[in-house]
C-alpha positions in Angstrom: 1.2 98.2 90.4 1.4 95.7 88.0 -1.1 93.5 87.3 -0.8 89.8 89.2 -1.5 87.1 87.0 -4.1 84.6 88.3 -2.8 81.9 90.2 -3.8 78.4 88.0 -5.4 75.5 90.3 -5.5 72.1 89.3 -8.4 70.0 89.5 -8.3 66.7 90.2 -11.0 64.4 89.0 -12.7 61.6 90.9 -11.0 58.3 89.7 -13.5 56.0 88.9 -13.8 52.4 90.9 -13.5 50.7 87.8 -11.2 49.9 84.3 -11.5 51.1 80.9 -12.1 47.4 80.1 -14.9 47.3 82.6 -16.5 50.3 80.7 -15.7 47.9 77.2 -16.9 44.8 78.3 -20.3 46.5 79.8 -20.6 48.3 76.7 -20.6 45.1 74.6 -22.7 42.8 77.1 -25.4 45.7 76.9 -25.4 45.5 73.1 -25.7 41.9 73.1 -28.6 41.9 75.7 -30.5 43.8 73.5 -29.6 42.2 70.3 -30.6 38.5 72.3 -33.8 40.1 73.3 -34.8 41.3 69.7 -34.0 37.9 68.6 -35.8 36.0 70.8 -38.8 37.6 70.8 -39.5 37.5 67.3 -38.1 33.8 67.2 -39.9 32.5 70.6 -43.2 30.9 69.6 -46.0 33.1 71.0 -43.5 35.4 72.0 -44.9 38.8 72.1 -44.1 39.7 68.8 -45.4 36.5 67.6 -47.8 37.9 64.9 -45.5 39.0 62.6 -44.8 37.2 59.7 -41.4 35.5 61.0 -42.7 33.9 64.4 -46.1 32.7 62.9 -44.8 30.5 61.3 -43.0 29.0 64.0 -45.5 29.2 66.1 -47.4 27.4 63.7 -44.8 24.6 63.5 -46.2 21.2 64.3 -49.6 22.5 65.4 -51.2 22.2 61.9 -50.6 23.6 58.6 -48.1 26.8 58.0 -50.4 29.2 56.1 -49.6 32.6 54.9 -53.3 33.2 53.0 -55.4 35.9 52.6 -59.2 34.5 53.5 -61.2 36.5 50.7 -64.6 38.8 52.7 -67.8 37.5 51.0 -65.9 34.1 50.1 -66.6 31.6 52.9 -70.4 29.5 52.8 -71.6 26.4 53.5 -72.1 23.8 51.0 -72.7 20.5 50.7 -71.7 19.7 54.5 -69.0 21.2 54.3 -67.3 24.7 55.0 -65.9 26.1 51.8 -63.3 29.1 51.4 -61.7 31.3 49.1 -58.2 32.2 49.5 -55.2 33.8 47.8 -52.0 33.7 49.2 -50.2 37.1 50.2 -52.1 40.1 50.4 -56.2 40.4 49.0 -56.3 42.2 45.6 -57.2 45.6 45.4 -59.7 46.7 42.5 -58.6 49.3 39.9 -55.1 48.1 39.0 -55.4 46.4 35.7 -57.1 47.1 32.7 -59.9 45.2 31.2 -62.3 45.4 28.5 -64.2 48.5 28.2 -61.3 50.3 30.4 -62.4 48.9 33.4 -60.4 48.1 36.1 -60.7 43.9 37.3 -59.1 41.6 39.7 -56.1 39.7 38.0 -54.7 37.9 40.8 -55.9 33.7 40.9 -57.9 32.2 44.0 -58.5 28.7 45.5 -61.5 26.9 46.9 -60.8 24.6 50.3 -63.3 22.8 52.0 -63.4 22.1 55.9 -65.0 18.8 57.3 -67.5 20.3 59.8 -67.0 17.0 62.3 -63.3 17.0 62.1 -62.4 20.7 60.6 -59.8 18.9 59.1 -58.8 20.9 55.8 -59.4 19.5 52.0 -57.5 21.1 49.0 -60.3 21.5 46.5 -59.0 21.4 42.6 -61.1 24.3 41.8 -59.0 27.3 41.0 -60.5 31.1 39.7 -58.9 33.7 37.7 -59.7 36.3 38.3 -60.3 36.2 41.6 -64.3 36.8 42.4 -65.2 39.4 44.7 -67.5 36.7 46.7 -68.9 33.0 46.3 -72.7 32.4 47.5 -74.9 29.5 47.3 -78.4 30.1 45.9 -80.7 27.1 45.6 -78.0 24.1 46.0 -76.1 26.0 43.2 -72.6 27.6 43.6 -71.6 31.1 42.1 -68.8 33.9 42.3 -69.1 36.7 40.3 -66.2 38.6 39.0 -66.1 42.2 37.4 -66.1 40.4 33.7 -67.3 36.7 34.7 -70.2 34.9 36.2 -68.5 31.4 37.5 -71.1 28.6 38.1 -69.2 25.6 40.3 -70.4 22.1 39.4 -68.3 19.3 41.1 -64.5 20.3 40.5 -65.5 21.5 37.5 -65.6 26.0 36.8 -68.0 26.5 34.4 -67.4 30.4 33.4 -70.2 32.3 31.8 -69.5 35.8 30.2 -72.4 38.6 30.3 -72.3 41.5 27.8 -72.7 44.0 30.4 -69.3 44.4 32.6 -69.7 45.3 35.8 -68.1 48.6 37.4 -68.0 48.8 40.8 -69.9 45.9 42.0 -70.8 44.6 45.4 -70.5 41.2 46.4 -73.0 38.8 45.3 -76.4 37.9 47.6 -79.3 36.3 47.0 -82.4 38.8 46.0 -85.6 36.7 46.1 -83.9 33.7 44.8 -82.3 34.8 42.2 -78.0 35.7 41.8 -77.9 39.7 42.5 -75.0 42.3 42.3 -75.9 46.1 43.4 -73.3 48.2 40.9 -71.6 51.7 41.1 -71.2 53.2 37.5 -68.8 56.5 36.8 -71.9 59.1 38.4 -72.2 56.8 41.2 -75.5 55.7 40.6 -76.3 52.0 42.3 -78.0 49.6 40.3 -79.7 46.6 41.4 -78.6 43.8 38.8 -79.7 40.4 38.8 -78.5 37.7 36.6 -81.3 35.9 34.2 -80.2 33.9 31.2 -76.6 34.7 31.6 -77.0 38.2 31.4 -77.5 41.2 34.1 -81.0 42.0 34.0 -81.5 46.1 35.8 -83.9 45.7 38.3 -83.1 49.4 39.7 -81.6 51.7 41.6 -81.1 52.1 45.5 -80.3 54.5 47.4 -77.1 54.6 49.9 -75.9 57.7 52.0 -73.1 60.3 51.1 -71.2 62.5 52.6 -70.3 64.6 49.8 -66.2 64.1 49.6 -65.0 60.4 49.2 -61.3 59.7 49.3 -59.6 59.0 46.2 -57.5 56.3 48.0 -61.1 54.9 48.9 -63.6 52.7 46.8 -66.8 53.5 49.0 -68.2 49.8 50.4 -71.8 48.6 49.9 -72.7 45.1 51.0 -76.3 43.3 51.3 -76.8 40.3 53.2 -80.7 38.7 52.9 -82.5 36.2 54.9 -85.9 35.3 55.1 -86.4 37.1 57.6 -85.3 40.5 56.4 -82.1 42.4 54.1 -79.8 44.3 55.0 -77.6 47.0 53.4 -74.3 48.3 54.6 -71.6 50.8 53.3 -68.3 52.6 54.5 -66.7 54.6 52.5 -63.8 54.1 54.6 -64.1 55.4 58.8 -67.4 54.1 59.8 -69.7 51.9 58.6 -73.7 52.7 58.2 -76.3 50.0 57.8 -80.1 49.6 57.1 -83.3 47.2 56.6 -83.9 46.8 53.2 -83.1 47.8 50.0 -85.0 50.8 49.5 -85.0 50.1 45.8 -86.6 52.7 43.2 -88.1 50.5 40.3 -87.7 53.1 37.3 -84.0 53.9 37.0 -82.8 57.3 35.6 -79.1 57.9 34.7 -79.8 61.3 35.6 -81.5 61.3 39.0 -82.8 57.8 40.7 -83.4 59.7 44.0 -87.0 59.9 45.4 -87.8 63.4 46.8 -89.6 62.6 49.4 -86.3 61.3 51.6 -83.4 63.1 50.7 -81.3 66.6 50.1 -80.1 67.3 46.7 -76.4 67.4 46.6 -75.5 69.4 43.3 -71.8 67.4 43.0 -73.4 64.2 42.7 -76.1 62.1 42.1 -76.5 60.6 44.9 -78.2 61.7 48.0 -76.8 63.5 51.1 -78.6 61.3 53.6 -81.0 58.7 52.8 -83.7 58.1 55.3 -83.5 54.7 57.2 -79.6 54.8 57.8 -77.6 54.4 60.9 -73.8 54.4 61.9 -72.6 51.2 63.7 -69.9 51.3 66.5 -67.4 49.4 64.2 -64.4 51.1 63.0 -63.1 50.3 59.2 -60.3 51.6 57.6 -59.2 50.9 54.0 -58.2 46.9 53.0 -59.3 45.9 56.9 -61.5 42.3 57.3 -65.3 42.8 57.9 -68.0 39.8 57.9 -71.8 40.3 58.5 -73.8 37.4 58.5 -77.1 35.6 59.6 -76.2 32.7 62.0 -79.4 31.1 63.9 -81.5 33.7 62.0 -79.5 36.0 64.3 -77.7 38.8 62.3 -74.0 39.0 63.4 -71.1 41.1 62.3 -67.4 40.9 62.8 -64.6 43.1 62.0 -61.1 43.7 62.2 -59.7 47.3 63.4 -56.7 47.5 61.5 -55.6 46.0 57.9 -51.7 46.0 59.1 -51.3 43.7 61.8 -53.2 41.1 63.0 -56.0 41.8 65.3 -58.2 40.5 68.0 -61.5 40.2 66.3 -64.5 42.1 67.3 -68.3 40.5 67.4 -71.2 42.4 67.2 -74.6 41.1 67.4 -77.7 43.4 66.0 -80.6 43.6 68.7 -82.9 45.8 69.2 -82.1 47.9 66.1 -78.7 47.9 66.6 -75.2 46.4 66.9 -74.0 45.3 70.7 -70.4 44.5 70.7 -70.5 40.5 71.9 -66.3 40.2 71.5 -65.1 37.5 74.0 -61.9 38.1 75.8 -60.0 35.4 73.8 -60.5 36.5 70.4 -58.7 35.3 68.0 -55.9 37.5 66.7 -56.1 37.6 62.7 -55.3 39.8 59.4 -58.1 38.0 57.4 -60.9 35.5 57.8 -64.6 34.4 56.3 -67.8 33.5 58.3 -70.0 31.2 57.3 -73.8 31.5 58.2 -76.7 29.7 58.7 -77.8 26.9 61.3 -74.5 27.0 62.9 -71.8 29.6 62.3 -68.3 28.9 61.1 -65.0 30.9 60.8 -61.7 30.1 58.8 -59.4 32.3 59.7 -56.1 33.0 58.0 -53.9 30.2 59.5 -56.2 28.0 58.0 -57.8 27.2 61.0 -62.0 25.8 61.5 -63.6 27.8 64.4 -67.1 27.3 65.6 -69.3 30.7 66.7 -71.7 29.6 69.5 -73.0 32.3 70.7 -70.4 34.8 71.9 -67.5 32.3 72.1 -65.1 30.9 69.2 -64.6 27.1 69.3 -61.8 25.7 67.6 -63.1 22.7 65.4 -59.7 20.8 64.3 -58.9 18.1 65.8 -55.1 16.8 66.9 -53.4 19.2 68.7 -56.4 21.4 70.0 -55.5 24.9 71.0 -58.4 27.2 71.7 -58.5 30.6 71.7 -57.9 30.8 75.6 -55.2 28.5 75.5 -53.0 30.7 72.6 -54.0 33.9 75.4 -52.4 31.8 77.9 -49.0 30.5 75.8 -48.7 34.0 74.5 -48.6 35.3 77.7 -46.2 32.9 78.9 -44.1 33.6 75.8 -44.0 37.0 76.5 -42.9 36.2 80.1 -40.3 34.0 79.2 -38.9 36.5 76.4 -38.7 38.8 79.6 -37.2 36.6 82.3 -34.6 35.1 79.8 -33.4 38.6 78.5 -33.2 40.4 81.8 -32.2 36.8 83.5 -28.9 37.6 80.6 -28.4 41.4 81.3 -28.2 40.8 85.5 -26.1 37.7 85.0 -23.9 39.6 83.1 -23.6 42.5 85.1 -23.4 40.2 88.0 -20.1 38.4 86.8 -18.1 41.6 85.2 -18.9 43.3 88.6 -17.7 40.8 90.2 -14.5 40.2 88.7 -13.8 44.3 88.5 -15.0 45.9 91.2 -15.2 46.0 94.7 -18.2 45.2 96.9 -17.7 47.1 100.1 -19.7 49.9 101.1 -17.5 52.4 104.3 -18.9 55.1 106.2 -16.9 56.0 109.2 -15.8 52.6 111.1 -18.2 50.8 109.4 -17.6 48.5 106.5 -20.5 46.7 104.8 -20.6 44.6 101.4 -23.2 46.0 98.7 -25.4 43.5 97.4 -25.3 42.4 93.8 -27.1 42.6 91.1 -28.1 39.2 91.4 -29.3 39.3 94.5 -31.1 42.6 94.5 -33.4 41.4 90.9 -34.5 38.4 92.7 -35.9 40.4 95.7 -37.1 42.8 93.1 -39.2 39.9 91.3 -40.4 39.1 94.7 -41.7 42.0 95.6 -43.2 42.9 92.2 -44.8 39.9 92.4 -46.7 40.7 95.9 -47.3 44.5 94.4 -48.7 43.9 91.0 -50.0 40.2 91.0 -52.8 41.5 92.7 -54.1 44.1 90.2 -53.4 41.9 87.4 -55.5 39.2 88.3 -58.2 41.8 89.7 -58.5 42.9 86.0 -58.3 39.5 84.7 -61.2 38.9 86.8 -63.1 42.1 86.2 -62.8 41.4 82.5 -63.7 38.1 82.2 -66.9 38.7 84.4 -67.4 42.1 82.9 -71.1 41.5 82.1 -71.6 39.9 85.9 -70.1 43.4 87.0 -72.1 45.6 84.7 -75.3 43.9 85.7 -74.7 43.6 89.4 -73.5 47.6 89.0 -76.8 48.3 87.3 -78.8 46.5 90.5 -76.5 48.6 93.0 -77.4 51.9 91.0 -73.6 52.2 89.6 -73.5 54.2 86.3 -70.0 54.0 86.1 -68.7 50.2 86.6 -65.4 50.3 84.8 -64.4 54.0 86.8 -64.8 51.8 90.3 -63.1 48.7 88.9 -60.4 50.7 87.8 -59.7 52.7 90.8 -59.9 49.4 92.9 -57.4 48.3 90.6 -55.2 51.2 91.5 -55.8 51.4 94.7 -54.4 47.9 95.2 -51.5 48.6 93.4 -50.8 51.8 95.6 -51.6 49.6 99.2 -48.6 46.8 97.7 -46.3 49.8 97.6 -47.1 51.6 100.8 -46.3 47.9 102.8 -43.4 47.6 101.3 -42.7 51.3 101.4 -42.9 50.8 105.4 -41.4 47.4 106.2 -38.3 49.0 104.6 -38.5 52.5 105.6 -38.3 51.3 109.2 -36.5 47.9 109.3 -34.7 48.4 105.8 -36.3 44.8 104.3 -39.2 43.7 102.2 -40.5 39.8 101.8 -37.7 40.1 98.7 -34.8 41.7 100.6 -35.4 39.1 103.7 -35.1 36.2 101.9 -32.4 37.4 99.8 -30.4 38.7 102.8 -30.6 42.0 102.0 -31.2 45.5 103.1 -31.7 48.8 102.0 -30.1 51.5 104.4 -29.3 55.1 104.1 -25.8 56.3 102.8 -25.5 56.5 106.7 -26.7 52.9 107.5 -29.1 54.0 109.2 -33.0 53.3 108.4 -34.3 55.3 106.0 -37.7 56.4 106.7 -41.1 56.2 104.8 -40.8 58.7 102.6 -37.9 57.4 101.5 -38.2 54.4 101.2 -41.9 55.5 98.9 -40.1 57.6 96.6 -37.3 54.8 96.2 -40.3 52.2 95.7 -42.1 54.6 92.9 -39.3 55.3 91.3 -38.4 51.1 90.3 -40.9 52.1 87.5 -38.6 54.3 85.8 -35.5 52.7 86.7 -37.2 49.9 84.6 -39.4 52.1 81.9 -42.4 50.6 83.8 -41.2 47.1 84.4 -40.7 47.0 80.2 -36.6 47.0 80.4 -34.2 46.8 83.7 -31.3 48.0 81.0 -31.2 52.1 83.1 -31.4 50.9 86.4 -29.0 47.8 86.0 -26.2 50.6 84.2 -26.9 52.7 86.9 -26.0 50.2 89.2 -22.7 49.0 87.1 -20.8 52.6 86.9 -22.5 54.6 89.9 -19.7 54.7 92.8 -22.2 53.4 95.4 -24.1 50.8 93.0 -27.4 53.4 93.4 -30.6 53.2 91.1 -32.3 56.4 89.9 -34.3 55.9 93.5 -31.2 54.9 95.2 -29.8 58.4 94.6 -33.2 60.5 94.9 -33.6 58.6 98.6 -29.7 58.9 99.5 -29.6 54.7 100.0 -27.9 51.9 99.5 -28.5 48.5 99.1 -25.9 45.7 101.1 -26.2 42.4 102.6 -27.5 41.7 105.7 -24.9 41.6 108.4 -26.6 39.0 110.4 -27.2 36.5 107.5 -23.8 37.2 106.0 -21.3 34.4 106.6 
């Protein structure tokens, strides 16, 4: 028999409740929801974007001066009652760009000197310009200096008096005091570190040190070394890039040899260099460096502080360390401020200028802002950046429901049937300001739980320590959780069994199954947990919202794993 041919069906496809131009005119409201939300938060004053290079200065605007300076390490002292600063503007120079005499490698770029009133911290332009820029001013006996690769600078009044030693200087640190007298310790080509000091406007060798190695450095890397003094003890520090290594004194070797200036009593020989593999007396700090970040280590109340920045890219909170007992405790207060450069000034009192050419006060472990006018501490910019960020939320997703809202509204149809019943679907609208509500009663909570925890983190670590609990931030963190888990299962069972929340009832809403029937716990849990993707964990409500706009049912990602719907509340429908 022959062969039937197969017998063609047609399929019929599901019509859509809704318009090409609904699909168009979603299409184009969601594109402009996310353009007006890049927009705003990089235009917003203390929006959260606000430390890039666009919104600083506009959140600068009218609360001081608009500054876009690089605060030179090394360059900020105190001096003649005042605080004094170098700065460059754009970004600090790197060393080993231009040639100089000899074929060395010097700083080209200029620098300026501005002075802070320490009353007042208002900010004085000082006519004292340097080029090239020194790698660090310091005063020495009333007298001011900065040393540069090829020049000595001697600062008397406004007036740069430049002084020009026969030896050139290779790879030299900044400049401290070394028993009273202008010192330099200097890497030459076999990375030997000399000791110079300057006598009679020349470098005078006093030495070599010795400083650790690890046997490979970087070629993208100058390895670091930096000596702070104080009566009461020096210091030496060097990085050559990831961590950063410190120890009491200078561990100086009085007969230098180009050869060998190790002593053999305290180190390995390392036959690629001559330096050593470890020196004794060294020991790694907990700050982080990487290459071209801010770092500041400084005697202030014959207390020996340090503060660093973590990354050289974008501006940072910055982190304080204090050295006790033989070592560095971190000291950071919750409102640091949040810079790319900065200087600290020493002695009796301790001053920071930061890179907005702001005056801040260190007492203790707190930063003071000194200016006067419009005075906006440290916890005060937490506060208006945190309200910037919120507002750059609310107003974008306050744009995307509104517009979903209306083009809903105008094109498709609100009522929900199953069987005899007829109910109308809630909108948009209505269903994000229920949401807000009930985020607010779930996550509030933790949030200022964790505010509190870290703002009283040393109460908790001490009162831990009484109680015998090794691990305080493990039990403030799962009390964190666990509040944030007991918000969801409340509202997880007012809904599952009579279909509202706090939200829902005052919005005149309910959540049903496809049924209208109540849904049940586990519904309603899974529904409740899965509002964090719907929103990419409350960052964008863009997926849940389009869900809503072109789902037949106007179902969420947990509307469709719980089989419910949202509509309004037949008893508080007019």
């Amino acid at each position: 028999m022959p062969q039937q041919p197969l017998k063609q069906e047609r399929v019929e496809f599901e019509v859509p409740p809704y318009g090409g131009r609904f699909i168009f005119q979603m299409v184009l409201m969601t594109f402009g929801a996310i353009a007006f939300q890049i927009a705003i938060n990089f235009l917003v004053p203390f929006g959260p974007w606000s430390n890039s290079s666009i919104s600083v200065q506009m959140a600068r605007a009218g609360l001081g001066n608009i500054a876009n300076v690089t605060v030179m390490p090394g360059g900020t002292f105190s001096w003649n009652n005042e605080v004094w600063a170098l700065v460059m503007s754009g970004p600090p120079p790197v060393p080993g760009t231009v040639p100089a005499r000899g074929g060395l490698a010097t700083r080209s770029a200029s620098s300026r000197l501005i002075a802070f009133d320490l009353k007042t911290g208002k900010k004085r332009e000082t006519e004292i310009t340097l080029s090239p820029t020194p790698l660090g001013m310091i005063v020495i006996n009333d007298q001011l200096w900065g040393v540069a690769e090829t020049v000595v600078y001697r600062i008397e009044g406004n007036d740069v008096v430049p002084r020009y030693p026969s030896r050139l200087l290779m790879n030299p640190t900044k400049p401290f005091n070394y028993e009273g007298r202008l010192a330099v310790i200097d890497r030459n080509r076999t990375d030997v570190f000399s000791l110079l000091t300057f006598q009679d406007r020349e470098w005078v060798d006093e030495g070599t040190v010795d400083v650790p190695a690890s046997g490979a450095v970087s070629p993208w890397f100058i390895p670091e070394l930096r000596v702070v003094s104080h009566p009461t003890g020096t210091f030496m520090f060097y990085t050559e890039g990831q961590t950063i290594q410190f120890r009491e004194g200078l561990s100086l070797n009085s007969a230098p040899d180009p050869v060998s200036a190790l002593r053999p009593d305290n180190q390995q020989p390392n036959p690629g260099t001559n330096r050593p593999v470890q020196s004794a007396g060294w020991k790694t700090t907990s700050m982080a460096n990487n290459w071209g970040n801010s770092w500041e280590v400084t005697f202030i109340k014959d207390e020996l502080f340090a503060h660093n920045l973590t990354s050289p890219y974008s501006a940072t909170p910055v982190q304080q360390y204090r050295f006790q007992r033989g070592s560095f405790l971190s000291t950071t207060p919750m409102h640091s401020p949040e810079l790319q450069s900065f200087g600290v000034a020493g002695g009796d009192s301790g001053y920071m200028v930061t890179d907005d050419l702001r005056l801040l006060s260190i007492e203790g472990s707190e930063f003071q802002q000194v200016t006067t006018g419009v005075l906006l501490s440290e916890r005060l910019r937490t506060v208006l950046k945190l309200f910037g960020l919120l507002f750059c939320y609310f107003l974008s997703g306050g744009m995307l429901v509104l517009g979903t809202t209306w083009l809903m509204k105008i094109h498709r149809r609100p009522e929900y049937l199953f069987g005899k019943r007829t109910m109308t679907q809630a909108s948009i609208l209505r269903r994000a300001v229920a949401r807000g509500i009930d985020l607010f009663i779930t996550v509030f909570p933790s949030v200022f739980w964790f505010s509190v925890a870290v703002d009283s983190r040393v109460q908790i670590e001490q009162k831990s320590a009484s109680m015998g609990i090794t691990n305080p931030v493990l039990i403030v963190g799962l009390s964190i959780m666990a509040m944030w888990i007991a918000g969801i299962l409340i509202l997880s069972f007012t809904e599952g069994i009579w279909g509202i929340t706090p939200g829902k009832w005052l919005c005149g809403i309910r959540t049903l199954r496809t049924t209208l029937r109540p849904c049940g716990f586990l519904r309603a849990f899974a529904r409740e947990l899965l509002v964090y993707v719907d929103s990419v964990f409350l960052m964008t409500w863009l997926p849940g919202v389009l869900l809503i706009a072109f789902t037949p049912h106007w179902q969420r990602l947990g509307d469709l794993t719980a089989d419910t719907v949202v509509v309004r509340d037949p008893l508080k429908t007019p």
